[in-house]
N, C-alpha and C positions, 0 to 999 in steps of 0.2 A: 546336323539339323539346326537350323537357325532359329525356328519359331517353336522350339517344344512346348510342353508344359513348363519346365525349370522357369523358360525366358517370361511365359505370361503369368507368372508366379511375383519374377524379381519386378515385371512392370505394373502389377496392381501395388507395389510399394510407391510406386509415385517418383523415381528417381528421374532426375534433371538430368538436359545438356543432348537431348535427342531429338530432333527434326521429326517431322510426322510420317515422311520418306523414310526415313531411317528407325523410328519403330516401328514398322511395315515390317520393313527387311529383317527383324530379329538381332539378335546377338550381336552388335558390333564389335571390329577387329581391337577398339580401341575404344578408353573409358575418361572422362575428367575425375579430377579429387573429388567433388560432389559426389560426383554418381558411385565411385569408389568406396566413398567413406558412409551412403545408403545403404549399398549392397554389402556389406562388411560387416554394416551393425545396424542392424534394420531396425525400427521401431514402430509401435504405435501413436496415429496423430496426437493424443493424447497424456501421451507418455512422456513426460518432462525429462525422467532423470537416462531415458533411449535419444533422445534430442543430443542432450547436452555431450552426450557417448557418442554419437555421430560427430559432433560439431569438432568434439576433440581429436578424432580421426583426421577429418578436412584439414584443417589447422595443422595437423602434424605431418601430412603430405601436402601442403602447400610450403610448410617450413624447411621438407626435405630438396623440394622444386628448389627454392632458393639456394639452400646447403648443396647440392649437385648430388644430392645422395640418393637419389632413385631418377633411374636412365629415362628423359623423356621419349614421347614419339614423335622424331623431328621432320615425319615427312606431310605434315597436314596442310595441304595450299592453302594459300590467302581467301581465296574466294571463301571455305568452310569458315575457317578463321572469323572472317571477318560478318558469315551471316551468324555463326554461333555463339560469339563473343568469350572465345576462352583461348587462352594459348597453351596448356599443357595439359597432353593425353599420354595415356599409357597404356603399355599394349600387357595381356595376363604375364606373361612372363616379368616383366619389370614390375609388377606389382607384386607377386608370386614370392621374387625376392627380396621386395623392401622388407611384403611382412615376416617372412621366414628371418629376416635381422632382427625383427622388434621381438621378436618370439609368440606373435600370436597366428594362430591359425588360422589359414580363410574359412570363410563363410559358405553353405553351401549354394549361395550367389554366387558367389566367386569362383567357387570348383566348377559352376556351370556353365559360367561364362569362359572359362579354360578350356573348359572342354567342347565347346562349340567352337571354337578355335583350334581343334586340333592339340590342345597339349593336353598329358596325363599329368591327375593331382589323386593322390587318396582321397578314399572317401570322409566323408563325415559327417556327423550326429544331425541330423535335420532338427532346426531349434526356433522356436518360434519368436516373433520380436518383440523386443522389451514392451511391457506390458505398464508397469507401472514399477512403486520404489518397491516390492516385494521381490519383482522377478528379477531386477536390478541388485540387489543385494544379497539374494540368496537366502535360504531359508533357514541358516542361524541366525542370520539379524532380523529374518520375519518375526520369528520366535521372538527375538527381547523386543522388539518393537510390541508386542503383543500383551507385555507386561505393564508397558505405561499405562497410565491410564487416562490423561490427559495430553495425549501426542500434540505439539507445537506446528501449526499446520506454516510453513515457508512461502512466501510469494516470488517463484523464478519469475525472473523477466527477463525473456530472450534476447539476442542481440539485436540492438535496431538494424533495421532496415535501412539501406542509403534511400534518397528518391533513384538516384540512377538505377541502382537495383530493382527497385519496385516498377520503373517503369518498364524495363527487358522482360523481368519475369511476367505483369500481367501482358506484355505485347507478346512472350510465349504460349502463355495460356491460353491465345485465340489462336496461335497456330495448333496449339495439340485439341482444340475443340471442333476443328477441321475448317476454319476461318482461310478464305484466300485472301492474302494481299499484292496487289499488283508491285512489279520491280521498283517505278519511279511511285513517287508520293504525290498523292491527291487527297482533296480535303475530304473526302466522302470516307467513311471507315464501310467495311464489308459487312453486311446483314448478319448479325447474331452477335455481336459484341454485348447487347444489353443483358442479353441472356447468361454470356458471362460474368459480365458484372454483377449479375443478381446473385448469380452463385458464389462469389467472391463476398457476398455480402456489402458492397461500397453502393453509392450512389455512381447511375452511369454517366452523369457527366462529370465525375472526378475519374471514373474509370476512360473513359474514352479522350480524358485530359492525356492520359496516363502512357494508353495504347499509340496516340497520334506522336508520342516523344520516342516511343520506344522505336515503333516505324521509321520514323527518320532518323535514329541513330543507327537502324541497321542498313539505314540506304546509303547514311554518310559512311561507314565504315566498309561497305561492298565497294564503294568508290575506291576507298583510299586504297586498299588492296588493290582495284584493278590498275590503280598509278603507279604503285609499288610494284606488278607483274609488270608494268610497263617501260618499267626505268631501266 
């Protein structure tokens, strides 16, 4: 069953890297590190020290991509490739086994994304996402945090953002808000972008800056792939 509850569970976390066709369809055969390392260690938006526990997932399976130490999925066409902007997915089974080397268990994102795939995983503890630095630490150090009396409050700052980054994901953000854009590029952007932008909180013409770059990098990039199948 591809659309369970599990799946519209793991998709009100917000996890990246999915086509608007493709969370339709439910459960895909195959996952990017992003999406991986959401459903793994989920968090709240909120939640700095669930962030930071995410980001160190990502990072440590994009390190393994490079290390050759978790088996990618090498059969993704150019065309996907090239509208998605990512070149290494992974199917449950090779992720199954990266984490069973690290020693941590999957998540039950991940159990359920296994098993909508056909493979059997044990069950496990249904747990809710990091919340803040209480649920993050566990409740012996709730405890002495409890005792300061004057706790030192820290300013995290995220990792920046490239622009190239920012302009893919907000030109995402109108695909998953059900925005059509046509294949070639034209200077008109599709009706409801400002509406995105609102909820992004930016001003729309920085955001429609934003979207008109990210469109033609997905148009330059379909190309090059289709010269690449072509050669």
């Amino acid at each position: 069953m591809k659309r369970d509850l599990a799946w519209f569970e793991a998709k009100a976390l917000g996890f990246p890297g999915l086509t608007i066709e493709e969370a339709e369809a439910g459960w895909p055969k195959t996952l990017r590190p992003v999406s991986l390392a959401k459903l793994q260690r989920p968090y709240t938006i909120l939640a700095s020290e669930g962030y930071f526990s995410c980001e160190v997932m990502r990072k440590a399976l994009d390190a393994a991509c490079r290390d050759a130490a978790i088996e990618r999925f090498a059969t993704v066409d150019f065309e996907e490739y090239a509208r998605r902007f990512f070149e290494n997915q992974f199917t449950p089974q090779a992720f199954l086994a990266w984490l069973a080397k690290q020693g941590e268990p999957p998540s039950e994102h991940i159990v359920a994304w296994a098993k909508a795939n056909g493979i059997s995983v044990p069950e496990v503890p249904k747990a809710a996402p990091v919340q803040g630095m209480a649920a993050a630490q566990g409740e012996a150090e709730t405890a002495a945090l409890a005792k300061v009396a004057a706790p030192v409050q820290l300013a995290i700052v995220p990792p920046a953002e490239t622009a190239a980054e920012r302009r893919d994901r907000r030109f995402q953000a109108c695909l998953a808000a059900g925005l059509r854009f046509p294949d070639t590029y034209t200077n008109r952007l599709p009706d409801g972008v400002g509406r995105v932008a609102d909820k992004e909180g930016v001003s729309r013409q920085a955001f429609s800056k934003d979207v008109r770059e990210g469109w033609q990098r997905s148009i330059e990039a379909r190309q090059a792939a289709d010269e690449l199948k072509q050669a």
